[in-house]
TORDRENDO-200687 format. One record per residue (C-alpha): residue in three letters; residue number from 1; chain; x, y negated, z negated. Coordinates in pm, 1 decimal, padded with zeros to 6 digits. Each point is the difference from the previous one (the first is absolute). Example, Ala and Ser with C-alpha at 12.3 -4.5 7.8 and 13.67 -1.06 7.14 Angstrom:
<nodes>
<node><aa>ALA</aa><i>1</i><ch>A</ch><u>01230.0</u><v>00450.0</v><w>-00780.0</w></node>
<node><aa>SER</aa><i>2</i><ch>A</ch><u>00137.0</u><v>-00344.0</v><w>00066.0</w></node>
</nodes>
This chain:
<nodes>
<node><aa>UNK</aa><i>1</i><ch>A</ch><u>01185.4</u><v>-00715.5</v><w>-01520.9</w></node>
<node><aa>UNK</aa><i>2</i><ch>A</ch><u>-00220.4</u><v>-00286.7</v><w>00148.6</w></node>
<node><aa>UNK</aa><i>3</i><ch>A</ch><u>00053.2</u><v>-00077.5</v><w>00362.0</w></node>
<node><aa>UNK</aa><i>4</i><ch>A</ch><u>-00030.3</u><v>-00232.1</v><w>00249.0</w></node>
<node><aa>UNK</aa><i>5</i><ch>A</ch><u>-00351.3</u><v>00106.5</v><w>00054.9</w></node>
<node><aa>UNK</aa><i>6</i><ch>A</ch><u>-00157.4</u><v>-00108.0</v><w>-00308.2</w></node>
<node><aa>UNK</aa><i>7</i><ch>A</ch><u>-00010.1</u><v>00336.4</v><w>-00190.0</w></node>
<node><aa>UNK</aa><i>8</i><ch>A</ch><u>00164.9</u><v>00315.7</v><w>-00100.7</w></node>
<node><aa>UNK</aa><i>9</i><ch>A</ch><u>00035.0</u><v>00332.7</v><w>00191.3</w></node>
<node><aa>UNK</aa><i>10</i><ch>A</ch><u>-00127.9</u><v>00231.1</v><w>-00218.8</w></node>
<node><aa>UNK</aa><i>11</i><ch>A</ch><u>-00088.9</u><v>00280.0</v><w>00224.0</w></node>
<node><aa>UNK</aa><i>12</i><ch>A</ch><u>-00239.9</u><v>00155.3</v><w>00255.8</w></node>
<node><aa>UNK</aa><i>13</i><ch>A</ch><u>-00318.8</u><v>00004.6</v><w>-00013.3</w></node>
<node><aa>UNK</aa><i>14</i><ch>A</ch><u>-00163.0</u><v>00371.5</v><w>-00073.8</w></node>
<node><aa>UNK</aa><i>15</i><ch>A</ch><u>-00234.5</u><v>-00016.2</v><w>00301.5</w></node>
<node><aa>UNK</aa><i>16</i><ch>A</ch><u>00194.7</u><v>00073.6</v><w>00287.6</w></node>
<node><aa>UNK</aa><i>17</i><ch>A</ch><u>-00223.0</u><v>00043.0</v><w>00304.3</w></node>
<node><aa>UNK</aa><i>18</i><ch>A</ch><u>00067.3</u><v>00205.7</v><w>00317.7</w></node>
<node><aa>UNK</aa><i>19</i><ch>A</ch><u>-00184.5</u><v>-00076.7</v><w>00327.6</w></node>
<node><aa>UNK</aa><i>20</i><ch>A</ch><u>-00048.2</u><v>00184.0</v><w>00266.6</w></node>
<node><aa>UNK</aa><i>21</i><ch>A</ch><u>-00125.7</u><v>-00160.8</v><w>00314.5</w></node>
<node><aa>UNK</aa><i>22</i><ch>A</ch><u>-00225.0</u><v>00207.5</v><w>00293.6</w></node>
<node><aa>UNK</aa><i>23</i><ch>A</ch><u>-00017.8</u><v>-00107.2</v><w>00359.0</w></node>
<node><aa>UNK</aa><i>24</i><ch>A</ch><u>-00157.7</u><v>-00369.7</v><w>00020.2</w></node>
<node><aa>UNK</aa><i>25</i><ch>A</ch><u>00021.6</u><v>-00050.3</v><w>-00415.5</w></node>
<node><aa>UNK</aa><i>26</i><ch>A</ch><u>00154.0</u><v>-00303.8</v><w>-00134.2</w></node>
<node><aa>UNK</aa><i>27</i><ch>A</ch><u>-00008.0</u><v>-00235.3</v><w>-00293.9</w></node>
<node><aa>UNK</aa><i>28</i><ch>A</ch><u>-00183.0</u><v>-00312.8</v><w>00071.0</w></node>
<node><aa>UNK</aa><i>29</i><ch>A</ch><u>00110.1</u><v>-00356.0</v><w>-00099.9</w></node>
<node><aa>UNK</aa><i>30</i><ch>A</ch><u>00057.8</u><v>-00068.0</v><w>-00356.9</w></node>
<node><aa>UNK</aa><i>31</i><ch>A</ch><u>00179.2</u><v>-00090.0</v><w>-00217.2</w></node>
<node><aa>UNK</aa><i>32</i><ch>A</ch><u>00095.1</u><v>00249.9</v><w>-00342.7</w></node>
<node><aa>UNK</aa><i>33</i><ch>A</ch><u>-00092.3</u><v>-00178.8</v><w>-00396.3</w></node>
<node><aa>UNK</aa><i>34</i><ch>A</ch><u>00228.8</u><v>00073.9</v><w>-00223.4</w></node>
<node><aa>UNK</aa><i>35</i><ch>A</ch><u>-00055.4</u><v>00323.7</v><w>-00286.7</w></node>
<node><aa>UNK</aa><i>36</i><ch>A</ch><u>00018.3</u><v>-00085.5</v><w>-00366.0</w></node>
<node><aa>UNK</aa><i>37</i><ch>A</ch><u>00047.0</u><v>00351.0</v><w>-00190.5</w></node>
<node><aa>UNK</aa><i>38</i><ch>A</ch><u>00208.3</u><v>00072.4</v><w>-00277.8</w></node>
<node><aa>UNK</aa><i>39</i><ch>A</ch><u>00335.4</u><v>00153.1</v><w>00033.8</w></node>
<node><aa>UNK</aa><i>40</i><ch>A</ch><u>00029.8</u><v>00309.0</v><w>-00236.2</w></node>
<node><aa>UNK</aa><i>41</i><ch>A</ch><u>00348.5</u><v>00055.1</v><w>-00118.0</w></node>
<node><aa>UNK</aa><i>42</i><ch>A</ch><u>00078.3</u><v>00261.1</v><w>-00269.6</w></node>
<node><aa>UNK</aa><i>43</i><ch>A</ch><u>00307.8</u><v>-00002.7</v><w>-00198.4</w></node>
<node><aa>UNK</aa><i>44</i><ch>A</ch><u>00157.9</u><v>00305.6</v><w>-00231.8</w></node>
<node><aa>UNK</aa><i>45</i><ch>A</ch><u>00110.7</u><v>-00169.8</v><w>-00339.6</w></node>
<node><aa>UNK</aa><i>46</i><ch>A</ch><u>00233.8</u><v>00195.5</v><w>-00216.2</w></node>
<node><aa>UNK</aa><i>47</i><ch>A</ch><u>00021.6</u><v>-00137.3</v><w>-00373.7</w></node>
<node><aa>UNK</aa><i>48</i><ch>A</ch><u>00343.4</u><v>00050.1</v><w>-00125.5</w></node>
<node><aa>UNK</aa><i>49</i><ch>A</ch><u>-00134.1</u><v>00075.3</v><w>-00386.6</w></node>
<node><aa>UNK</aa><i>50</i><ch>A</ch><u>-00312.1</u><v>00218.7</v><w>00181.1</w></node>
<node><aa>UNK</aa><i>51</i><ch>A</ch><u>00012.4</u><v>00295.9</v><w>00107.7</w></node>
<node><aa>UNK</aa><i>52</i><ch>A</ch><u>-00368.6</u><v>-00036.2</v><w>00197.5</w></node>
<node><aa>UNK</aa><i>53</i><ch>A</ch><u>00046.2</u><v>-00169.8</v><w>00340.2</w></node>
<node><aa>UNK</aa><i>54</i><ch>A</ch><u>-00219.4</u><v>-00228.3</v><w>00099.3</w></node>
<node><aa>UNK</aa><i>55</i><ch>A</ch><u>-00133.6</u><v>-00077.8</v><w>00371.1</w></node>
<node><aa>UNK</aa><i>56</i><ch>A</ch><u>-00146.9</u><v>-00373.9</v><w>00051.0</w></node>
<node><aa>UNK</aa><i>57</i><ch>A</ch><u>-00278.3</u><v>-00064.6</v><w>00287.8</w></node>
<node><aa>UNK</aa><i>58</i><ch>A</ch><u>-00072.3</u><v>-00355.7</v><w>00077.9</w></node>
<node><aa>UNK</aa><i>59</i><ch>A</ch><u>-00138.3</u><v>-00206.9</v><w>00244.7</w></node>
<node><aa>UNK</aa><i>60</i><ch>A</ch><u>00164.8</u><v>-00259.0</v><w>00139.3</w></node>
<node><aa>UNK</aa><i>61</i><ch>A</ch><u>-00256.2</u><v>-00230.5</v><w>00229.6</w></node>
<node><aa>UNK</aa><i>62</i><ch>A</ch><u>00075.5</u><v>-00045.8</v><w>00376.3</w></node>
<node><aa>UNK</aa><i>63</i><ch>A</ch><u>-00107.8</u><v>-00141.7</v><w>00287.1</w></node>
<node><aa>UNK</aa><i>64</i><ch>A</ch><u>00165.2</u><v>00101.5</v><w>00355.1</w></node>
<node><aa>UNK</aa><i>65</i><ch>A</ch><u>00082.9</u><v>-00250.6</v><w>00273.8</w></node>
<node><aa>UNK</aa><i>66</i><ch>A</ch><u>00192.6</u><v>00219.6</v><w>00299.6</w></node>
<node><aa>UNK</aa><i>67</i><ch>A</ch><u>-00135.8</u><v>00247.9</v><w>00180.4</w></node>
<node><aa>UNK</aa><i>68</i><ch>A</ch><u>00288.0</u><v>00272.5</v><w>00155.4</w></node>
<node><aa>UNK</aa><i>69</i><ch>A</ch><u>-00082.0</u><v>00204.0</v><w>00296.2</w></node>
<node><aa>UNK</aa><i>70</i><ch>A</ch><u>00192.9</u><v>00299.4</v><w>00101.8</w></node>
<node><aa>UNK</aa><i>71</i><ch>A</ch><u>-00080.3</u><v>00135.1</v><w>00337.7</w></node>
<node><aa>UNK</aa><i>72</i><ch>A</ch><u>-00004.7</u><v>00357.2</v><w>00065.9</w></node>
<node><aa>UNK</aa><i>73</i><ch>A</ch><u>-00032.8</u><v>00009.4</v><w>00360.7</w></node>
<node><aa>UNK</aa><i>74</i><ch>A</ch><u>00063.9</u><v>-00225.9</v><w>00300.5</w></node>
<node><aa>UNK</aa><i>75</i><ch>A</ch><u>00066.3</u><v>00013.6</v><w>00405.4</w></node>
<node><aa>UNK</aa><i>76</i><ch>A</ch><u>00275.1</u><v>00235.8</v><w>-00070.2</w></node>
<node><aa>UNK</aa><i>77</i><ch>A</ch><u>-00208.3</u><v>00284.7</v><w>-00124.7</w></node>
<node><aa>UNK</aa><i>78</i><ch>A</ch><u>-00280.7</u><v>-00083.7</v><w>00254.4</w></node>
<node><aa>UNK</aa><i>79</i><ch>A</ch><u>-00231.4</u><v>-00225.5</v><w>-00205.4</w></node>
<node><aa>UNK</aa><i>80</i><ch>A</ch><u>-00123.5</u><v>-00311.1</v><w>00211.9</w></node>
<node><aa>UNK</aa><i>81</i><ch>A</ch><u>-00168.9</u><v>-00296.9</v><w>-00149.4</w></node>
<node><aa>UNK</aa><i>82</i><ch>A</ch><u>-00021.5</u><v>-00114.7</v><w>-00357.4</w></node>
<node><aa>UNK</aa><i>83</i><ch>A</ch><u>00195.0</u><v>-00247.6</v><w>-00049.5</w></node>
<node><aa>UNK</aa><i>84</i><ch>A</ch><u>00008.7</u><v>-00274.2</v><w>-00264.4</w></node>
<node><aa>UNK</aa><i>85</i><ch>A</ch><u>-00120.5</u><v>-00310.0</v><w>00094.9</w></node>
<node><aa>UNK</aa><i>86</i><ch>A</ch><u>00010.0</u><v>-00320.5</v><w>-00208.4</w></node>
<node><aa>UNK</aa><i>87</i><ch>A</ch><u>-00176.1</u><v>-00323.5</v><w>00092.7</w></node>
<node><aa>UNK</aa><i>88</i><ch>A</ch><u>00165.7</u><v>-00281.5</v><w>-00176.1</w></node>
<node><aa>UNK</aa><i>89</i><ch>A</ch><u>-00121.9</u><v>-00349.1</v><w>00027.5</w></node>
<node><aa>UNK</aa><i>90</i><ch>A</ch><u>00204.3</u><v>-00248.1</v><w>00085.8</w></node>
<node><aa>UNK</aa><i>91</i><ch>A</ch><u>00373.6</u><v>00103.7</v><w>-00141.2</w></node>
<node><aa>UNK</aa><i>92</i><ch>A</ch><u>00245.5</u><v>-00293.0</v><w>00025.2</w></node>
<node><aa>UNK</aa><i>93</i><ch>A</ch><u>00349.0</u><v>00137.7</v><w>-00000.8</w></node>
<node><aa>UNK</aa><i>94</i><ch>A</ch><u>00277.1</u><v>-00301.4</v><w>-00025.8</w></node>
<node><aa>UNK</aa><i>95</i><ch>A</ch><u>00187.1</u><v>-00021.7</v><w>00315.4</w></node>
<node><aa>UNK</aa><i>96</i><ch>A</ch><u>-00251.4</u><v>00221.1</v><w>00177.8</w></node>
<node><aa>UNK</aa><i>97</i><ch>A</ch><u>-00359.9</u><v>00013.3</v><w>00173.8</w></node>
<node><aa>UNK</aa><i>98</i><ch>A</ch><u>-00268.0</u><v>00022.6</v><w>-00190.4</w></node>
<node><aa>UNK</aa><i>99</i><ch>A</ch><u>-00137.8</u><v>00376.4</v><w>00003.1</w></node>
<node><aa>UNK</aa><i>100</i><ch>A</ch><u>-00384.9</u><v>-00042.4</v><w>00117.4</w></node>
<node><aa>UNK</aa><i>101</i><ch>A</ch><u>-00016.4</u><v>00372.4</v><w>00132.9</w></node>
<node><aa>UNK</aa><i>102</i><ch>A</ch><u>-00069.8</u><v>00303.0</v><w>-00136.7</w></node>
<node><aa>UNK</aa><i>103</i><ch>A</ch><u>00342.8</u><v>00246.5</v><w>-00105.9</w></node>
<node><aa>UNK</aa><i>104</i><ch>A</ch><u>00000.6</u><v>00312.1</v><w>00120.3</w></node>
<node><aa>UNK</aa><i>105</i><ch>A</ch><u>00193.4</u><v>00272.4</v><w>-00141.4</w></node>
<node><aa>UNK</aa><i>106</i><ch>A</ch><u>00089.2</u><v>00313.9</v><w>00152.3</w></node>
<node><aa>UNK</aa><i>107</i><ch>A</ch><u>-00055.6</u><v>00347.2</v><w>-00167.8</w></node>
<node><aa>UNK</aa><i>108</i><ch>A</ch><u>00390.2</u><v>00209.1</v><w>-00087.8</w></node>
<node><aa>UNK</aa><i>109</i><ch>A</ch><u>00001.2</u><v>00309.5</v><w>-00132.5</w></node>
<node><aa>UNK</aa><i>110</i><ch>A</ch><u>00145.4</u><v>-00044.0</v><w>-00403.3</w></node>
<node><aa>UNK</aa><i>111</i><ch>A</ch><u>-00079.0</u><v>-00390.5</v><w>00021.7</w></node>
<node><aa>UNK</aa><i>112</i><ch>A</ch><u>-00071.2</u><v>-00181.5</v><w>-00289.6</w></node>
<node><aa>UNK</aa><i>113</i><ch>A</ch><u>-00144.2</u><v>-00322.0</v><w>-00004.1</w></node>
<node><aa>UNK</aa><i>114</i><ch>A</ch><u>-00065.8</u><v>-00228.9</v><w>-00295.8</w></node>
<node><aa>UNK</aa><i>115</i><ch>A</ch><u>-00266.9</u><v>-00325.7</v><w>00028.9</w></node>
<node><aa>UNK</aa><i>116</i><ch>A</ch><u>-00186.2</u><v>-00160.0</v><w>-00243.5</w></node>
<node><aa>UNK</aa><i>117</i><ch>A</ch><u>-00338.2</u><v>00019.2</v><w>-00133.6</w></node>
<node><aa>UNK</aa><i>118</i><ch>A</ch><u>-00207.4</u><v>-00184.3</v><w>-00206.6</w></node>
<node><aa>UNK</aa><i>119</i><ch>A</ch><u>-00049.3</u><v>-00432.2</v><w>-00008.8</w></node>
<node><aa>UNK</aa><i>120</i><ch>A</ch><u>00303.3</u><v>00038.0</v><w>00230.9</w></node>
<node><aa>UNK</aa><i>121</i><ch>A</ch><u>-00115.2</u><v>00242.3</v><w>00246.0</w></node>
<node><aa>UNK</aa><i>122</i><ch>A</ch><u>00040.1</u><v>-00050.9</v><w>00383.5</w></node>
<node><aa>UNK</aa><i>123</i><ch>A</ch><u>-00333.6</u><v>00146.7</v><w>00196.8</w></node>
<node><aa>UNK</aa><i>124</i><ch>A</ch><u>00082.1</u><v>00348.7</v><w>00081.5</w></node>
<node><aa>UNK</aa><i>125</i><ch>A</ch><u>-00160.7</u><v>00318.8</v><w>00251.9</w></node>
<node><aa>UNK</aa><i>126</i><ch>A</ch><u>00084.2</u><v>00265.8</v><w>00181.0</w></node>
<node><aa>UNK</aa><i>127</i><ch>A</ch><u>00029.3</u><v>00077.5</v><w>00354.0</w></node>
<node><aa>UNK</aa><i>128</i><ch>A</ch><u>-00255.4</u><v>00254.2</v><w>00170.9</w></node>
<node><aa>UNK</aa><i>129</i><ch>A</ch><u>00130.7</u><v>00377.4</v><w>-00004.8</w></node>
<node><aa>UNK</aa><i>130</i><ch>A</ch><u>00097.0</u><v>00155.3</v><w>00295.3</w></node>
<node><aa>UNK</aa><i>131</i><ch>A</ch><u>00031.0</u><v>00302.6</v><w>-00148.0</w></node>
<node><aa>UNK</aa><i>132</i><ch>A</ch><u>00048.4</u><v>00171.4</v><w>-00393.2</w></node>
<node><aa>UNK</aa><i>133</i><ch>A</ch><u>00221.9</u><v>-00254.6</v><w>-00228.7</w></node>
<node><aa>UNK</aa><i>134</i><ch>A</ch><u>00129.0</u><v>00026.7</v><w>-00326.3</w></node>
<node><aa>UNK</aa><i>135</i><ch>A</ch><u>00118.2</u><v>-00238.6</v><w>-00310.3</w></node>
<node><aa>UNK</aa><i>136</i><ch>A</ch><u>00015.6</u><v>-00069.4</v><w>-00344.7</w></node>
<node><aa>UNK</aa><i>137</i><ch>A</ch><u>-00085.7</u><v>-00292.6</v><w>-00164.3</w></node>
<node><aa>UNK</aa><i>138</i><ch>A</ch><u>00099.5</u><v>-00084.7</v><w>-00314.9</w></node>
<node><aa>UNK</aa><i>139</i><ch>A</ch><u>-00067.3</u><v>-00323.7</v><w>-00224.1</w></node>
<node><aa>UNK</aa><i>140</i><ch>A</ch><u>00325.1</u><v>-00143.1</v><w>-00155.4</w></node>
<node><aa>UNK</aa><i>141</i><ch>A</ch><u>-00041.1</u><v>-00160.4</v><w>-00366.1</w></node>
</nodes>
């Protein structure tokens, strides 16, 4: 199915990545490229006149263009600092302001977040650590 984004979902990428923030750490400005890799998908065929099955590999090319985080701590279970900061340049929104500050998101227990990455990636750090944070991150093809 092709969506509104230009491309088909196809599935995660294999390298998830889990951070884990010390007092004071945090991820500087920046802003993530986009991973091409190829998406391994395997499929059993049965061949009604055959009595061998056979299993197909292939490789279908990708190239991923969200980024999901999934935050494992927060306030709530005493972690202080690290949140997600973006730093967009000028954003008109029709029928409001335009957005020349920096958005700052607050850390929730369970919280996903999806942004994207790539040519159409916002500017992007973390906030200092007050203490020992958690999160995955996880490119989306």
């Amino acid at each position: 199915m092709i969506n509104d984004r230009g491309g088909e979902v196809i599935g995660l990428n294999p390298s998830i990545r889990i951070y884990r923030y010390a007092k004071g750490q945090f991820f500087d400005c920046h802003c993530k490229t986009s991973s091409h890799f190829s998406f391994i998908s395997r499929a059993l065929t049965f061949l009604p006149d055959d009595e061998s099955n056979h299993l197909a590999i292939s490789g279908t090319p990708a190239k991923t263009t969200w980024t999901l985080l999934l935050y494992l701590t927060s306030p709530a279970t005493g972690c202080q600092g690290g949140e997600t900061v973006f730093y967009p340049d000028e954003i008109d929104i029709p029928g409001k302001n335009v957005v020349e500050k920096e958005i700052v998101v607050g850390l929730e227990t369970g919280m996903a977040m999806l942004h994207k990455h790539g040519n159409d990636c916002m500017l992007v750090s973390t906030m200092p650590e007050e203490n020992d944070g958690l999160q995955i991150d996880n490119f989306v093809a």
